[in-house]
VOMISE-605510 format. One record per residue (C-alpha): y, z, x; residue in three letters. Coordinates in steps of 0.02 Angstrom, whole numbers, padded with zeros to 5 digits, always signed. Last residue first. Layout:
YZXala;...
//
This chain:
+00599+02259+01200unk;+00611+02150+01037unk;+00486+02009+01058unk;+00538+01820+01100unk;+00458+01685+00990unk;+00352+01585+01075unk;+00193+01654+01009unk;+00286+01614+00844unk;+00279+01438+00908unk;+00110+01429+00947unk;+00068+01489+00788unk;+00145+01365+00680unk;-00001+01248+00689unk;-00093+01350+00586unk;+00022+01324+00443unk;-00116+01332+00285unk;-00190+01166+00393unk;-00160+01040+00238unk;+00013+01127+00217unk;+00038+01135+00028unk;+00037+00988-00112unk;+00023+01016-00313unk;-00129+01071-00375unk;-00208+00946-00532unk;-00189+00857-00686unk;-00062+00974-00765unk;-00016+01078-00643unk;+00076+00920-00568unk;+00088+00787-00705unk;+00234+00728-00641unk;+00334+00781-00779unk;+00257+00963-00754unk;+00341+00946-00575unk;+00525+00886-00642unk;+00519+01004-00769unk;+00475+01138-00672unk;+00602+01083-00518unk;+00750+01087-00679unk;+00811+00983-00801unk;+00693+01061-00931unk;+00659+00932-00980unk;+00653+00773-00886unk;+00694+00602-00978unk;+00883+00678-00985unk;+00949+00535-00927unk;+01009+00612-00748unk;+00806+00669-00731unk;+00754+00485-00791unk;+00876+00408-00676unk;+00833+00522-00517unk;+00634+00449-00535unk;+00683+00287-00548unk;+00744+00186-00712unk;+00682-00007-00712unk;+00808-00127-00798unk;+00903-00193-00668unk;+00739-00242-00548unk;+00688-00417-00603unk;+00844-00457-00696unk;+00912-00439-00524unk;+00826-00575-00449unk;+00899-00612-00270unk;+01031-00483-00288unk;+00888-00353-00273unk;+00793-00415-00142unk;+00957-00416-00034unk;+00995-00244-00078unk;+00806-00197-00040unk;+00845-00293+00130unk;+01002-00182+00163unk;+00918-00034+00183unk;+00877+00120+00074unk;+00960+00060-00092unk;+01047+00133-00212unk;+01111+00047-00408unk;+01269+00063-00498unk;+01291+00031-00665unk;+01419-00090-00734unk;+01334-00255-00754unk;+01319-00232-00555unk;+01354-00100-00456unk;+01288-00095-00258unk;+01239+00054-00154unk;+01190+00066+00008unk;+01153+00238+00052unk;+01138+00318+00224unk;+01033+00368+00365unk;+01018+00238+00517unk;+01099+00351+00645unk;+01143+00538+00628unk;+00966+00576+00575unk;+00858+00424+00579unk;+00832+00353+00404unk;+00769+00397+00232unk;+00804+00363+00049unk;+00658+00411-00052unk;+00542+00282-00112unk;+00566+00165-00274unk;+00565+00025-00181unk;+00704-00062-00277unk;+00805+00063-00341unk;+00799+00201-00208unk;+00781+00361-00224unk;+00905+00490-00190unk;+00812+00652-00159unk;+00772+00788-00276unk;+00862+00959-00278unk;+00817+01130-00210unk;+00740+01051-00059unk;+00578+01163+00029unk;+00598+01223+00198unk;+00722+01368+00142unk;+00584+01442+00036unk;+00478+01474+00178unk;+00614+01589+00262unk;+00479+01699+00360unk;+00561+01699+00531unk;+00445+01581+00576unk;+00430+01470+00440unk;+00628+01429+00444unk;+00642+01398+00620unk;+00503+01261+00604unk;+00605+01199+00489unk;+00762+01168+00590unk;+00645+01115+00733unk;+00568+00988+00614unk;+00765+00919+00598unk;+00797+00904+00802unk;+00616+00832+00815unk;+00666+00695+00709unk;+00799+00633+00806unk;+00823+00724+00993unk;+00615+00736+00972unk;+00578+00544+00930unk;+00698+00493+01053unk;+00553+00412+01137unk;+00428+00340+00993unk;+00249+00324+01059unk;+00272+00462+01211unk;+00381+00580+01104unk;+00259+00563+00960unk;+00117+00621+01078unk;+00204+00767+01149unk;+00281+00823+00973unk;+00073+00823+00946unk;+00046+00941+01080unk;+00179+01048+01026unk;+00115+01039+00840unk;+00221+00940+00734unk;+00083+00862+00638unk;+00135+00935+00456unk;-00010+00874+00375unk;-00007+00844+00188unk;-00102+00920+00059unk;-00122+00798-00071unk;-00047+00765-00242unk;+00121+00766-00194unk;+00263+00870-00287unk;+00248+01016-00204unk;+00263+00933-00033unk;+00442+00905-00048unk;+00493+00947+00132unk;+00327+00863+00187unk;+00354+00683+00089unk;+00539+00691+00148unk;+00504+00735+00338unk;+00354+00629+00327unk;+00454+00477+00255unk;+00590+00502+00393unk;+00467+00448+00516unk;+00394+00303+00396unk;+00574+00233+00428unk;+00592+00277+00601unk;+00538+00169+00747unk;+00450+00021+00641unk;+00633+00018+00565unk;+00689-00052+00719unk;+00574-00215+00713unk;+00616-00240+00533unk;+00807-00230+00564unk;+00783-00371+00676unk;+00657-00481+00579unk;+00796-00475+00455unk;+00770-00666+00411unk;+00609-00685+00389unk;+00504-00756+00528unk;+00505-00944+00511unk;+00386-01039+00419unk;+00300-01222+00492unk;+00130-01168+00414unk;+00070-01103+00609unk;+00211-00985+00596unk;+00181-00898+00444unk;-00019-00869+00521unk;+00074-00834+00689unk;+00166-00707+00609unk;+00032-00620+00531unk;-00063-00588+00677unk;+00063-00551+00842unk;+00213-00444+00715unk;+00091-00407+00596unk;-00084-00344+00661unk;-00036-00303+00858unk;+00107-00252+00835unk;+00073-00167+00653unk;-00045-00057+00750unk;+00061-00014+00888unk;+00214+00041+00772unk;+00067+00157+00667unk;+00010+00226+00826unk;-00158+00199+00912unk;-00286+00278+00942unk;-00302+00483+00841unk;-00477+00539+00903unk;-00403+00694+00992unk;-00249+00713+00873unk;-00317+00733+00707unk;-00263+00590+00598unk;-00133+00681+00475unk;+00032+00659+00557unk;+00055+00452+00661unk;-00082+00367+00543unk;-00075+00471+00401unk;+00128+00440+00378unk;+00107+00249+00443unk;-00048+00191+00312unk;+00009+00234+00127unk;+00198+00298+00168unk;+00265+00169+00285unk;+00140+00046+00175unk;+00270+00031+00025unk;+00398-00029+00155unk;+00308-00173+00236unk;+00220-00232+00053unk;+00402-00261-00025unk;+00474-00317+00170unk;+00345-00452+00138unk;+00344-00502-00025unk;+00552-00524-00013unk;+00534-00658+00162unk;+00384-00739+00094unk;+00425-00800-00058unk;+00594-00839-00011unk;+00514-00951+00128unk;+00373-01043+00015unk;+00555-01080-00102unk;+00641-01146+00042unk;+00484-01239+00091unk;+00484-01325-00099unk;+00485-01506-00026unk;+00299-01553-00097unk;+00222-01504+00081unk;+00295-01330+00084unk;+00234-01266-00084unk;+00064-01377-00071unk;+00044-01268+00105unk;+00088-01110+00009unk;-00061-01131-00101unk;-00179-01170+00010unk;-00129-00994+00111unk;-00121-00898-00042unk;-00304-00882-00084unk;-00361-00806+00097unk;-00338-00643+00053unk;-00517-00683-00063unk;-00600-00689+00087unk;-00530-00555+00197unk;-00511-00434+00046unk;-00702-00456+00021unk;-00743-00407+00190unk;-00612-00261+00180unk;-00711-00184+00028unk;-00880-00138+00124unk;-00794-00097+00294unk;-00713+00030+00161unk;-00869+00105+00096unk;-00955+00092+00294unk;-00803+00191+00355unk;-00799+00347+00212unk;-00954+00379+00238unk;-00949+00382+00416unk;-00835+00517+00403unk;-00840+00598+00582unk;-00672+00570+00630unk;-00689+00447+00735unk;-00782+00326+00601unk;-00634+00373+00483unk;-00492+00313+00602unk;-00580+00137+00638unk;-00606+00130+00447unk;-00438+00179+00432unk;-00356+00044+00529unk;-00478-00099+00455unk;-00433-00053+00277unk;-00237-00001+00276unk;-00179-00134+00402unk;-00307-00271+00352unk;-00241-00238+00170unk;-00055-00255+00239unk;-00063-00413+00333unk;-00207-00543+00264unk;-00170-00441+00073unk;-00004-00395+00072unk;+00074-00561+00096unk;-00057-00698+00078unk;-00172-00626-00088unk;-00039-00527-00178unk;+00140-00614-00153unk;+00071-00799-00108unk;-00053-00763-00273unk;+00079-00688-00369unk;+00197-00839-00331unk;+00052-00962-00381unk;-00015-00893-00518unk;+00178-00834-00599unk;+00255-00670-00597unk;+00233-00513-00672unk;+00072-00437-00649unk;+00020-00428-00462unk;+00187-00427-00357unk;+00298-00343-00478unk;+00180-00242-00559unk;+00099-00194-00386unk;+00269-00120-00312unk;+00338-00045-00483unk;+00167+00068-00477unk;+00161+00110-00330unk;+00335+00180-00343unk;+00286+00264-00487unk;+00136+00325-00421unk;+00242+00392-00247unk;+00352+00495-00385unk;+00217+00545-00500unk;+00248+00499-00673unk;+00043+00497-00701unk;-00067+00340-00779unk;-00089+00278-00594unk;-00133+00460-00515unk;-00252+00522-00643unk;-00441+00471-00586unk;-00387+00492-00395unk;-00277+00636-00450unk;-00459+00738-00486unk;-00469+00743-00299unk;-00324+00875-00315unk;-00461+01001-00392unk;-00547+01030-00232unk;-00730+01095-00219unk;-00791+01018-00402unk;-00695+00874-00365unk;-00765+00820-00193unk;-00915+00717-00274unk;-00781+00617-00363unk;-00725+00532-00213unk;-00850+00394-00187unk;-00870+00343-00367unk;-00701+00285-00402unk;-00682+00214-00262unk;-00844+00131-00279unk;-00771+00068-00462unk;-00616+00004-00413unk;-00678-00089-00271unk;-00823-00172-00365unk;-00707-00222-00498unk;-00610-00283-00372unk;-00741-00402-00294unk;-00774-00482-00482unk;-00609-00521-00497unk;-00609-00601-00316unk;-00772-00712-00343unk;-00671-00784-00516unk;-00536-00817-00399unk;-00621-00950-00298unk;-00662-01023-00434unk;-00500-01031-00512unk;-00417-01079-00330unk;-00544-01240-00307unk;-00476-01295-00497unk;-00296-01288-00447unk;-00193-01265-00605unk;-00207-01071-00591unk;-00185-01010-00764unk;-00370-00948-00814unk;-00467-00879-00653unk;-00294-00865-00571unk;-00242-00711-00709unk;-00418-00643-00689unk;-00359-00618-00510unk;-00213-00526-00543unk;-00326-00429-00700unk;-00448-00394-00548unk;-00324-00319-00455unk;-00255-00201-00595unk;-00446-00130-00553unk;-00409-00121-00374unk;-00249-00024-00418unk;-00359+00102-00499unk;-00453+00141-00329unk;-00298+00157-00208unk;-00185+00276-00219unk;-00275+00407-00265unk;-00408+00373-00164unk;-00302+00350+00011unk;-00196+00490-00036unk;-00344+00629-00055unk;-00453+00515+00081unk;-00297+00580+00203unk;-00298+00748+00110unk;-00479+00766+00190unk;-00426+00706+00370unk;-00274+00823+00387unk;-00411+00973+00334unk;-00516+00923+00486unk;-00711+00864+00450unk;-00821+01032+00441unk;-00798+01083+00266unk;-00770+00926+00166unk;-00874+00840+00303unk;-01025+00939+00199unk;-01183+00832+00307unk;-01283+00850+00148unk;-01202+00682+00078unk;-01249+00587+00208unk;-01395+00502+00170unk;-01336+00456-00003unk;-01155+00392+00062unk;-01268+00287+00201unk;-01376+00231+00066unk;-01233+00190-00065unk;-01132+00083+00078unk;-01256-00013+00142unk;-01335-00058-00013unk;-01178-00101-00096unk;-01128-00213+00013unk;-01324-00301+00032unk;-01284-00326-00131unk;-01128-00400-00132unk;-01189-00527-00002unk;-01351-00574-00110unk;-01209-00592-00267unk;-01093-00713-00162unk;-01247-00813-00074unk;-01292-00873-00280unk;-01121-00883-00320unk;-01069-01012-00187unk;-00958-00970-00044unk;-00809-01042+00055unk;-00661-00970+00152unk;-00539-01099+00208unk;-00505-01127+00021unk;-00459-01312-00020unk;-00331-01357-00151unk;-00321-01540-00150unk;-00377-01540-00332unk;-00205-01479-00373unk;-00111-01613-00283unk;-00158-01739-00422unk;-00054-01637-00535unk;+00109-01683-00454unk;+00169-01527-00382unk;+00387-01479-00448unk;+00337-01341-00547unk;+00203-01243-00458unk;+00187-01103-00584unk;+00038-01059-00723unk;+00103-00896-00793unk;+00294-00955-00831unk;+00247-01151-00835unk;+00123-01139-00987unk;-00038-01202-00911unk;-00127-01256-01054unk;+00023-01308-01162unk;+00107-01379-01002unk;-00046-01480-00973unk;-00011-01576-01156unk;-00134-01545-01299unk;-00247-01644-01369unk;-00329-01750-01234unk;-00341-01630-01077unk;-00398-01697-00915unk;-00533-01590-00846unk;-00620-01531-00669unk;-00738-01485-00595unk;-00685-01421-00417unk;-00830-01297-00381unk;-00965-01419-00412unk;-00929-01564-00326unk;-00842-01486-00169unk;-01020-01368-00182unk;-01148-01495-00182unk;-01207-01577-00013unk;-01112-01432+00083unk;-01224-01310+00001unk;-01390-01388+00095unk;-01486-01455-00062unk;-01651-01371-00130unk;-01552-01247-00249unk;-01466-01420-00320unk;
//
C-alpha cells in the first residue's frame, strides 16, 4: 500500500468497519456518550472529513512542527524578550499560558472520547490524529513558558491555573466541561470541534500570532502557527456531523446546538482574546480591534460556514452585534479593578493616546467607559490607590461564570431567574435562555459568590477569598503590568498650587 497514490487506499482503510454479533450497537455505543439518535446506521459510514491525511504524512508533518518551533525557540532564547518585549505583552503570554496549555490536554480526553464512542468510523480516525495533536499542544505549552519562571513567579500559574479556584479558572473550567466532557460524541464534537474551534480557536491562535510577530516574540508566533494548523484540521470534525444532523430531520436540534455553543465560546473569549487585544497589545503594532477581528472572522467567516449548511444565524444575532461594543469593555474595567485576584499583570491601556484609539474603534467609548476610568484615574493621582480596588466581589453570573458587566448607565444590570427555589443571575438574556434550555445542566454548579455566601470561603473576607484562589499560594497576585507609567501624563495635567 506505501507504493499506491493515498487516494487508491485511504476510503478503504480509514473507514473499516464492524457489525457486532454479540452484543447489540446500543451496548457499544451506549446512546448518552455515543449520540445521533434518530441516524440509521448506514449513514455513519457516510461520514467524510473535508480534511484528509494518513498516519504516515501526519507524523512527517508533526515533525517538521516541532522542528520549526523548537529551533526557532532554541535560537532565540538569548534574545531576553522578557526584558526588552513590553510588560502588556509578557502578562499577555501570562493569560494566554495559563489559560490555555492544560485545557489542550482535557482536549485530548474530548477527542479520545470520538476515538471510542463516535459511531462514524471516518470521525474515529480522524479523531485519533486530534488526540494525538493535543497532547502536543499541552505539552509545548507547557514547555514554552517555563523558561520565564525563574524571572517571574506568576508563570508558575500556567502549571497551576486549571487545578486552582481562580475566578477566570473556574469559569474556564465550567465552559470546557460542558462543551468537552459532558455531553455526547456528536454534540461535543459540533460544540468543541465546529463552534469554538473553526471560530473561536482561529480568533485566539491566528490573531495572536499576527500580534506576537509585531511584537517582537517570534517565539511565541512560530509555537502557535504550530498548533493552529492542527486546530484547522481537526476543527473540521463537526461539520460532517452536523450535515447527518440536518439531513436526517434533526435541523432544529443542529440549530440549538449551534445557537447555545456559540454565545458559550463568544462570551468566554471577551476575556481570553478581546481584553489583550483592545488593552495589553502595545499600541504602535496593535492592528486591528477585537470588534474588527470577529467581523471579519465570525460575523463574514463563520456565518457563511452556518449558512452554507442551510442554518440561520442564531437567534439574538442582534444583541450579539451590540455586545461586540461593550461587553469585553466592561470586562477590563472588572478584570483591572480586581486585579489582585488575577494571575497576570494586566494592562490598564487608558493612556491618552490609547483613549484616542478606543474612541476611534468604539465612539462613545469615552462618555461610557471613559467616564468610569476617569473616576479611577482620579483616584491614582491624588494618591487614593485603595479606592480603585472593590471592597466586595462582583455578581457573577451563573451560567458563564464571568462577572456581570455592561455599559454604564445602559446595558448594566442583572437578570435573574428562580427556579426550584433558588435564584440564579445572569449577565444577558442569552445565558438566561441557555439556562432554561437545560437547567439540570447548570442548577447544580455554585459560582464564585455561592461558595463565599455558603461559607466555602473562610475567613469570609478578601484574604480568604484570595488564599482560596490559590493566590500567594501558587503565585503573585495581579498589579499594573506598566507599575502605572501611563499615569504620568495625567499628573502632568494636574494643575499646581500657585
Amino acid at each position: 500500500m506505501a507504493l499506491l497514490e493515498r487516494k487508491a487506499w485511504y476510503d478503504l482503510a480509514r473507514t473499516t468497519e464492524w457489525t457486532p454479533s454479540y452484543i447489540t450497537e446500543d451496548e457499544l455505543f451506549p446512546p448518552e456518550l455515543s449520540g445521533g439518535e434518530g441516524i440509521p446506521a448506514e449513514v455513519w459510514a457516510t461520514y467524510d472529513e473535508p480534511y484528509k491525511v494518513s498516519y504516515r504524512e501526519y507524523v512527517d508533518v508533526q515533525r517538521q512542527k516541532d522542528e520549526g518551533a523548537y529551533s526557532v525557540k532554541a535560537a532565540l532564547e538569548r534574545a531576553d524578550l522578557y526584558n526588552k518585549a513590553d510588560p502588556g505583552w509578557i502578562n499577555i503570554l501570562k493569560e494566554h499560558y495559563a489559560a490555555v496549555a492544560l485545557v489542550e490536554y482535557g482536549a485530548s480526553l474530548q477527542e479520545a472520547r470520538f476515538v471510542r464512542w463516535s459511531k462514524a468510523p471516518g470521525m474515529r480516525n480522524m479523531a485519533t490524529f486530534g488526540m494525538l495533536d493535543e497532547m502536543r499542544h499541552g505539552q509545548i505549552q507547557l514547555f514554552f513558558p517555563h523558561e520565564y519562571v525563574g524571572k517571574d513567579r506568576q508563570f508558575d500559574w500556567s502549571h497551576q491555573t486549571m487545578w486552582s479556584n481562580n475566578w477566570v479558572a473556574l469559569g474556564a473550567r465550567h465552559y470546557f466541561d460542558d462543551i468537552m466532557m459532558t455531553r455526547d460524541a456528536v454534540t461535543t464534537s459540533i460544540y468543541a470541534n465546529f463552534a469554538f474551534e473553526t471560530g473561536f480557536t482561529n480568533l485566539q491562535f491566528i490573531g495572536l500570532s499576527g500580534d506576537a510577530a509585531n511584537a517582537g516574540d517570534f517565539t511565541f508566533s512560530k509555537l502557535i502557527q504550530s498548533i493552529q494548523s492542527d486546530e484547522a484540521r481537526h476543527a473540521q470534525l463537526g461539520t460532517p456531523l452536523l450535515q447527518m444532523l440536518i439531513e436526517n430531520g434533526q435541523k432544529d436540534k443542529a440549530q440549538n446546538h449551534i445557537d447555545v455553543s456559540f454565545w458559550r465560546s463568544y462570551r468566554l473569549f471577551t476575556i481570553l482574546s478581546g481584553i489583550p487585544m483592545d488593552y495589553y497589545v502595545p499600541l504602535d503594532v496593535r492592528e486591528s480591534s477585537f470588534k474588527e477581528f470577529m467581523q471579519e472572522w465570525i460575523v463574514t467567516q463563520f456565518i457563511k460556514s452556518i449558512e452554507d449548511l442551510g442554518l440561520k444565524k442564531p437567534w439574538y444575532w442582534d444583541i450579539f452585534m451590540a455586545d461586540l461594543d461593550e461587553h469585553h469593555h466592561g470586562q477590563q474595567l472588572g478584570t483591572y479593578s480586581w486585579r489582585p485576584t488575577l494571575w497576570w499583570n494586566p494592562a490598564a491601556g487608558v493612556s491618552p493616546e490609547e483613549r484616542d484609539w478606543l474612541e476611534e474603534k468604539y465612539p462613545g467609548w469615552n462618555d461610557t467607559f471613559g467616564k468610569v476610568w476617569d473616576v479611577l484615574i482620579d483616584n491614582f493621582t491624588h494618591g487614593r490607590t485603595e479606592k480603585t480596588v472593590p471592597g466586595t466581589l462582583p455578581m457573577v453570573c451563573n451560567v458563564s461564570q464571568l462577572p456581570i458587566v455592561g455599559t454604564p448607565g445602559k446595558s448594566l444590570k442583572d437578570i435573574s431567574l428562580v427556579h426550584d427555589g433558588r435564584k440564579y443571575h445572569f449577565a444577558s438574556e442569552v445565558d438566561k435562555w441557555i439556562f432554561t434550555e437545560d437547567p439540570e445542566r447548570y442548577r447544580h454548579h455554585k459560582n464564585l459568590i455561592d461558595r463565599f455566601l455558603g461559607g466555602d470561603i473562610q475567613p469570609p473576607n478578601l484574604d480568604g477569598v484570595l488564599e482560596y484562589m490559590g493566590l500567594g499560594v501558587i503565585g503573585p497576585g495581579g498589579d499594573d503590568a506598566h507599575g502605572f507609567a501611563w499615569l504620568d501624563k495625567y499628573r502632568e495635567a494636574i494643575p499646581t498650587a500657585s
